[in-house]
N, C-alpha and C positions, 0 to 999 in steps of 0.2 A: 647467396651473395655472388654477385659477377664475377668479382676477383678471384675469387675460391673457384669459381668453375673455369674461367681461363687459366687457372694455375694448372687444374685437373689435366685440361685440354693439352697442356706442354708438358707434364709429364706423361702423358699417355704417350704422346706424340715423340719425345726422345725414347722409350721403352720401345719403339715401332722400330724406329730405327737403328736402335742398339741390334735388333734383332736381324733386321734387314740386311744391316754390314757385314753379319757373319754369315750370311747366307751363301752357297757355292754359285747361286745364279747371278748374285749383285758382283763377289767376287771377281769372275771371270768377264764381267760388263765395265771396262775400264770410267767411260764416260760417266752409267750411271752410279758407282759407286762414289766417283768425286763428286758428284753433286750429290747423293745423302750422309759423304763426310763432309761438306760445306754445310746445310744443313744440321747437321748434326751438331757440329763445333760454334754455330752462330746461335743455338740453342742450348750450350752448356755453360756461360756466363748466369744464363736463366734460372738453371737448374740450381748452379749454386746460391742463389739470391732468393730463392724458393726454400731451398734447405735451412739457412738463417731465416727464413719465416716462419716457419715449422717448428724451429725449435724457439722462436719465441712465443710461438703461439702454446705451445708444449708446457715453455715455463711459468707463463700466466695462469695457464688450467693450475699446473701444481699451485702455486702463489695461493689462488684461489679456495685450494682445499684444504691447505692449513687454514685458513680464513675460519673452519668451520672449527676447528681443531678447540678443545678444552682450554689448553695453555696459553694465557694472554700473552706472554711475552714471546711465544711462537707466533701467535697471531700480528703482533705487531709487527715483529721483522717480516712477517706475510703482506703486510701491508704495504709496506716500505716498499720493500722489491715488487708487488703490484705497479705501486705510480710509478717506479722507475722506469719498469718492463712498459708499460703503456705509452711513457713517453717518447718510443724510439718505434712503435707502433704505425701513425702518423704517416713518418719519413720513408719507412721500409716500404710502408703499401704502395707509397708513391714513387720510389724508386720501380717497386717491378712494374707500375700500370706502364710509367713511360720506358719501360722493357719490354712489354707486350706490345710496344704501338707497332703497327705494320712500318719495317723498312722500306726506305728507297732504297729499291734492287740494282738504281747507280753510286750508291754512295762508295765502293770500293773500287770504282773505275777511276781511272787516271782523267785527267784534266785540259781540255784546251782553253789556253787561258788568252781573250783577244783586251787587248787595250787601246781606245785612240781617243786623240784630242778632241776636245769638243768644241766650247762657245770659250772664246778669249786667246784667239792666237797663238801670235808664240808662245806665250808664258802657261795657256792650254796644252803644249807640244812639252812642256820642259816640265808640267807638271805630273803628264802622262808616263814622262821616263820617271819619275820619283816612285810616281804608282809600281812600276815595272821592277825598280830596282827591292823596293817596299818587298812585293811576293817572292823575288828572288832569294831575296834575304830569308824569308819563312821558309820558301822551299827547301833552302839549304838547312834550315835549324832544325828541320825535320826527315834532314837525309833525302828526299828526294831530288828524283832528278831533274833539270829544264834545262829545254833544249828552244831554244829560237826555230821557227818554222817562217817567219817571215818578217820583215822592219822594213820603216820608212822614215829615217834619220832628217832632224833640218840641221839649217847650217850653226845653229847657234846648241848642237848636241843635243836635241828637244826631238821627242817621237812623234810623227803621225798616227801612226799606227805601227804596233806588234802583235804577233801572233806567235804563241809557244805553249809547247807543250810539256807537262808538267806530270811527271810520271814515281807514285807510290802509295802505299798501302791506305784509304782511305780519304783520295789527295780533294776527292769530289764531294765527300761528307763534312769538309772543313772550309773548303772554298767556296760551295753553292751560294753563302747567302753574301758574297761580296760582289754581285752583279745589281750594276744599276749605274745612277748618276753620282761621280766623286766631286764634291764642290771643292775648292780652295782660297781662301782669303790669304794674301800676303802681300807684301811690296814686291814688284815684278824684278827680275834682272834685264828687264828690258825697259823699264821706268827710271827715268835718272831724277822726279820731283820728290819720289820716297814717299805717294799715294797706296794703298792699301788696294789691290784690284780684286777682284773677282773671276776665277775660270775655271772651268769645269773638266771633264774628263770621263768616259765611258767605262766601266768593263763586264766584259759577260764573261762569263762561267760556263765552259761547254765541258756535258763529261764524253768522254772518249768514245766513238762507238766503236767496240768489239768487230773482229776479224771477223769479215761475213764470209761467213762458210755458205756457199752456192751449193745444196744437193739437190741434184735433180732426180726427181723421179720417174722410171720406166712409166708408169703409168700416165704420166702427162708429157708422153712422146708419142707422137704418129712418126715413122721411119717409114722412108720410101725409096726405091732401088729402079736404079734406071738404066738407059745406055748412056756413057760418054758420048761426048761429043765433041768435033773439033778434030784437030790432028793426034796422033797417041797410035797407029797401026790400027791393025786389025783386033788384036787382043781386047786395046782400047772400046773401037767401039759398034760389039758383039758381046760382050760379057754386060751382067747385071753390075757394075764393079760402083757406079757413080752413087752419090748417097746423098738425101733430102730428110732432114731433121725441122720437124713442126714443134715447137714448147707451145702446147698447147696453153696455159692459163696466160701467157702474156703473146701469142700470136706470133712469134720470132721466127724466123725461118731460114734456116740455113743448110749450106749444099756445099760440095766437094766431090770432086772430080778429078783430083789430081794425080793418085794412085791408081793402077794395074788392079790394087787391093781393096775388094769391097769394107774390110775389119778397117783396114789406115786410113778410106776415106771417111771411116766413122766415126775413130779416133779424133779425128783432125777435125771434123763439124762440131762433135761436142766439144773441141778445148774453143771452139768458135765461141760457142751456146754459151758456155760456162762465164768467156770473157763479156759478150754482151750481157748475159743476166749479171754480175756482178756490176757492171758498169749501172746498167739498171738501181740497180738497188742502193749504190753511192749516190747516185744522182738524187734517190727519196730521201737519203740522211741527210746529206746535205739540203733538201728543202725542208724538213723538220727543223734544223741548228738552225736554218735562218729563220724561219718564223719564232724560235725561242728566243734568238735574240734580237729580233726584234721587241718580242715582248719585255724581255729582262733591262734595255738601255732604254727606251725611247728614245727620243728625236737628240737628246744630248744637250739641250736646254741647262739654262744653270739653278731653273725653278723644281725640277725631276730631281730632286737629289736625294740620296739617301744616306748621305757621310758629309761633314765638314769637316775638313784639316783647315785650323785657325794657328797661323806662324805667329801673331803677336802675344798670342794668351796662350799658345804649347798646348791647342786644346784641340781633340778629337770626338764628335758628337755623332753618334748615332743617330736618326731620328725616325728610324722604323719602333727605334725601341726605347728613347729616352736615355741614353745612356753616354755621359760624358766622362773621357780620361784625360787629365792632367799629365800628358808625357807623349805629346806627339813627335818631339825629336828621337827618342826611344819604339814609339809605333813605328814611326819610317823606317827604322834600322832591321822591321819585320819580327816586333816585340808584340804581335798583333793577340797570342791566344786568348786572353783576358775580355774582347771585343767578340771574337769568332766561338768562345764558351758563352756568353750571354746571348745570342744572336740563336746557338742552338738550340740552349732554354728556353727560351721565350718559343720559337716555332713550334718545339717539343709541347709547350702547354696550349699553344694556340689548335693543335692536330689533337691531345688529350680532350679540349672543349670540346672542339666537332665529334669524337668520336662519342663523347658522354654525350652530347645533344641527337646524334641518332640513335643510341641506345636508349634513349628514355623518350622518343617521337613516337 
């Protein structure tokens, strides 16, 4: 049975590390012991869900063997508690399959959260701040923090565009799936006929990227030592003292010559090296976050939608997933989880299909 051997597999695999953590060598390795007690703790929800497996499976065997038992009236209550025990069978195995599915290894990172107007004007710009105030509201009911990183206000208090940053414990596992096109149907505040318009609004979901740590390694430096040159005395330039640092894998080439000291002109190359490779390496995240969201909004269109907020009917429509709520003055107020739980579920069983269709290809 599949199930039964990826159960196997997590508990070997917590056993592994149980053992690992007490070890003198993981001990004294500060980095890698926090990553197999991160490990470790994101695999012991598992383990208890595993253990009320076991003992149902446990209790059925029993069930089972009274079944054989002499006593009808054992046998019966044997029965009984058979289909009850079976009925909760079902539920459990599918609870831990969708426990087993591989994580997004961003879903604990914190959140850049961009929003802007799209097709419909101003009342695009004023629906955009709804949207803003909407997450605000969640972010708060859920203790995290936001912080604006960037706005473009119009005159009628209506947003072009915001940019913030939304910072707490699983802020990207809860917000991923609210990127896309926000439609809106209402009578405008900028319509005095009291016509019903239509306008849209963007938002993408970026999860944060982590502090790049730039280490370079010795081995992808060629270092080279030279004379000074230029004015600096005699000392200056007669001594090896001047310094030429190649990063070999990205070509970079940097030099210093400003110190008497061959050690502080090398000092001073590498916090060079370090600065340009890190500049490097922002410049790549930031063109992955842009082709993401490119992907995640499209063009901004009011046909790309993936939410209706309806102000006449109080009604909130999902239509990645079919799912309508009667209480859109209460959603805006960032009463959203009820929307953001379904949303999960559904993705959760859509990743559950793909993984059963290559397990049986």
């Amino acid at each position: 049975m599949k199930l039964l051997d990826n159960l196997k597999n997590v508990e070997k695999r917590y056993g592994e590390l149980t053992g690992e953590l007490s070890s003198p060598s993981v001990l004294s390795n500060r980095e890698l012991f926090q990553r197999l007690s991160r490990e470790q703790s994101e695999l012991f929800p598992v383990m208890q869900e595993i253990e009320k497996y076991k003992k149902l499976l446990s209790d059925m065997e029993g069930a089972e063997e009274l079944l054989e038992a002499g006593d009808e009236e054992l046998r019966k209550l044997a029965e009984a508690e058979l289909e009850e025990l079976k009925k909760g069978l079902p539920e459990m195995e599918k609870t831990l399959t969708l426990m087993l599915i591989p994580k997004d290894k961003r879903d604990e990172r914190n959140v850049i959260l961009e929003i802007r107007a799209g097709t419909g004007g101003e009342e695009a710009a004023l629906f955009a701040a709804d949207l803003f105030k909407m997450y605000s509201k969640y972010a708060e009911s859920r203790r995290w923090k936001i912080e604006v990183i960037d706005t473009s206000i119009t005159g009628l208090g209506g947003i072009k565009e915001v940019i913030a940053s939304i910072q707490g414990k699983g802020a990207y596992s809860r917000l991923k799936y609210e990127s896309g096109v926000h439609r809106v149907q209402r009578v405008p505040q900028t319509e005095a006929s009291g016509r019903i318009h239509t306008s849209a609004a963007t938002v993408a979901v970026l999860p944060e990227a982590e502090d790049v740590d730039i280490k370079i390694e010795e081995r992808d430096l060629r270092i080279d030592t030279f004379c000074a040159s230029g004015p600096g005395g005699q000392g200056v330039n007669t001594t090896y003292s001047a310094v030429r640092i190649v990063h070999i894998p990205t070509g970079l080439i940097v030099q210093c010559q400003d110190e008497r000291s061959q050690i502080k002109n090398r000092e001073k190359a590498l916090k060079v090296l370090r600065a340009r490779l890190y500049e490097l390496e922002q410049e790549r995240q930031e063109r992955e976050r842009a082709l993401e969201r490119k992907t995640q909004v499209g063009t901004g269109d009011r046909s790309q939608r993936i939410r209706t907020y309806n102000y006449p009917q109080n009604r909130v429509t999902d239509h990645r997933i079919g799912v309508t709520l009667y209480k859109l003055d209460r959603f805006l107020e960032g009463e959203t989880d009820e929307m953001i739980d379904a949303l999960i579920a559904h993705f959760q069983t859509e990743k559950l299909k793909e993984l059963s269709a290559l397990e049986s290809a």
